[in-house]
C-alpha positions as CSV (number, residue, x, y, z in Angstrom):
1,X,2.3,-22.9,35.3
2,X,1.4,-20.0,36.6
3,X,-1.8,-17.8,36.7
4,X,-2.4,-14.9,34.8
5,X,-5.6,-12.5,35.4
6,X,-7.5,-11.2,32.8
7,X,-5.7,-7.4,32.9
8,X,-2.5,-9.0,32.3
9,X,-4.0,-10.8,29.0
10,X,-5.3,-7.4,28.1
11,X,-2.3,-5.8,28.6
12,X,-0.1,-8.2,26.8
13,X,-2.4,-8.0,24.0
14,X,-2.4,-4.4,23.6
15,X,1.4,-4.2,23.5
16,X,1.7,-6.7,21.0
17,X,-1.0,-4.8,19.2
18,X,1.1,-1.3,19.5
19,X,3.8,-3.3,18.5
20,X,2.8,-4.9,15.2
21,X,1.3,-1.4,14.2
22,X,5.2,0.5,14.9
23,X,6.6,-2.3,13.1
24,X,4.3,-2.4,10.1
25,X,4.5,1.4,10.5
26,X,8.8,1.3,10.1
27,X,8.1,-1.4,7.5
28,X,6.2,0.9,5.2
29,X,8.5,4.3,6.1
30,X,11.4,2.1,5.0
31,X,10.3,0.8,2.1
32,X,9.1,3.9,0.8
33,X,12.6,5.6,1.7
34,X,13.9,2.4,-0.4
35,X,11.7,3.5,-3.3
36,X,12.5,7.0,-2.8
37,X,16.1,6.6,-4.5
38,X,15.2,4.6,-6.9
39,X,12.6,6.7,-7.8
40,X,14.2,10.1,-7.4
41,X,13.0,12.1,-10.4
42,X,9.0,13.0,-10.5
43,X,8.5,11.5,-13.7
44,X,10.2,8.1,-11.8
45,X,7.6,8.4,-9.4
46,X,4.8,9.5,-11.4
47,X,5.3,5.8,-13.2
48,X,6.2,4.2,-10.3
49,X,2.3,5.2,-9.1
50,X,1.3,4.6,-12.4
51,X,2.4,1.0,-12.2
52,X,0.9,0.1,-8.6
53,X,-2.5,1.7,-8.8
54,X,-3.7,-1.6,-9.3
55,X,-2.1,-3.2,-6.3
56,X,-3.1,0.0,-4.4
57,X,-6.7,0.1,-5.2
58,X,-6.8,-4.2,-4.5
59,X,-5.2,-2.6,-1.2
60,X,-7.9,-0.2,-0.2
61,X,-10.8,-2.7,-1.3
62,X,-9.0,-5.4,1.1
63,X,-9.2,-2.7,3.9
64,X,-13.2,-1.6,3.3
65,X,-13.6,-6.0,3.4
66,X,-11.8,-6.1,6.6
67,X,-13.3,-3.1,8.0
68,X,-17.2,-4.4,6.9
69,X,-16.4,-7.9,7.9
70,X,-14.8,-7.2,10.9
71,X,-17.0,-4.1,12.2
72,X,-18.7,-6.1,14.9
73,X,-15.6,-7.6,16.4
74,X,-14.6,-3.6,16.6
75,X,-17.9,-2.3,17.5
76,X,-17.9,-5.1,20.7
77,X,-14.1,-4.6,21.5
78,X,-15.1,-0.5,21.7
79,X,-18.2,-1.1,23.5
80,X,-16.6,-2.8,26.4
81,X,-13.6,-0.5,26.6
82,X,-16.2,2.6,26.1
83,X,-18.6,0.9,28.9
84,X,-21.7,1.5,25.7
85,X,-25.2,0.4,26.6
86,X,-26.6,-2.4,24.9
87,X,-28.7,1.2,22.4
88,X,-25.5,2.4,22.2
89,X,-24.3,-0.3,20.7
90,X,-27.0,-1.3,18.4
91,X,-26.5,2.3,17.1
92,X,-23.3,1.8,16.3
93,X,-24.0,-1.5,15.0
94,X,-26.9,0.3,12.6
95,X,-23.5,2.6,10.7
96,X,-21.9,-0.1,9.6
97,X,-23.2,-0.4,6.0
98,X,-23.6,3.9,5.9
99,X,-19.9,3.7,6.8
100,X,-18.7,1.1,3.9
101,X,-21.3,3.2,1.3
102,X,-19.2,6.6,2.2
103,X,-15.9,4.9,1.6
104,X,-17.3,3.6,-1.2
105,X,-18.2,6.6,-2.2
106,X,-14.9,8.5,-1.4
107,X,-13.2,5.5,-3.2
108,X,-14.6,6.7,-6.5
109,X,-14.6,10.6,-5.9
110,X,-11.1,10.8,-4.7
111,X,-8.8,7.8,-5.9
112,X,-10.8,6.7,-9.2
113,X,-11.4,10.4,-10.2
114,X,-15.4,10.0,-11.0
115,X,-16.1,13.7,-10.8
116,X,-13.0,13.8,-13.5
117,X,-14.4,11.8,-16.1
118,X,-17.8,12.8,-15.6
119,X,-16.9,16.5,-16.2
120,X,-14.2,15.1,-19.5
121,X,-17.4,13.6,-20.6
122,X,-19.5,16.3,-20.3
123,X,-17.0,18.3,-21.7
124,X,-16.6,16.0,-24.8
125,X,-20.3,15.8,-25.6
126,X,-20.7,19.4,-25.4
127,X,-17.7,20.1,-28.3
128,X,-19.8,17.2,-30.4
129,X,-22.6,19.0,-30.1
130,X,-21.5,22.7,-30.8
């Protein structure tokens, strides 16, 4: 057996890191070059979005978990790569639930279209009325 110091753990860790993100990356590039001739035409693609925006909205809401649950894994991994002070990272422990409520809220401006069927509402209830 042979001994390993610490740097060489970290290093190894980070490559495999770097390494499962390129290949998850290629992963994802190829399957949507897959999709992308089988889906050539926009109204192809149009349904094919249609169809997942279940599994891609289960996707995003798996990624805010992960990000909420694991922030002070990530907050501690940062601080002692950053060299934080102990404030500094009780600060950055304190954004944590401000950071889940914006995604939250761009979650349901941008992907679910709030704004949109707020104003189709709106919109609706004013042609009732008039």
């Amino acid at each position: 057996m042979s001994y390993r110091p610490n740097g060489d753990c970290k290093n190894r860790r980070h490559r495999l890191f770097v390494q499962t993100v390129l290949f998850v990356t290629l992963g994802i590039t190829g399957l949507i070059l897959g999709l992308a001739t089988a889906y050539s035409s926009l109204n192809g693609l149009n349904q094919l979005i249609h169809n997942a925006r279940d599994w891609l909205l289960l996707w995003r809401l798996l990624l805010l978990m992960l990000l909420i649950g694991g922030w002070p894994y990530l907050v501690s991994v940062y601080a002692e790569r950053a060299g934080l002070t102990a404030d500094q990272r009780s600060s950055l422990q304190a954004y944590r639930w401000r950071s889940a409520l914006w995604l939250l809220v761009l979650e349901l401006i941008a992907c679910q279209a709030l704004l949109t069927h707020c104003a189709e509402t709106v919109i609706a209830l004013q042609a009732g009325f008039a």
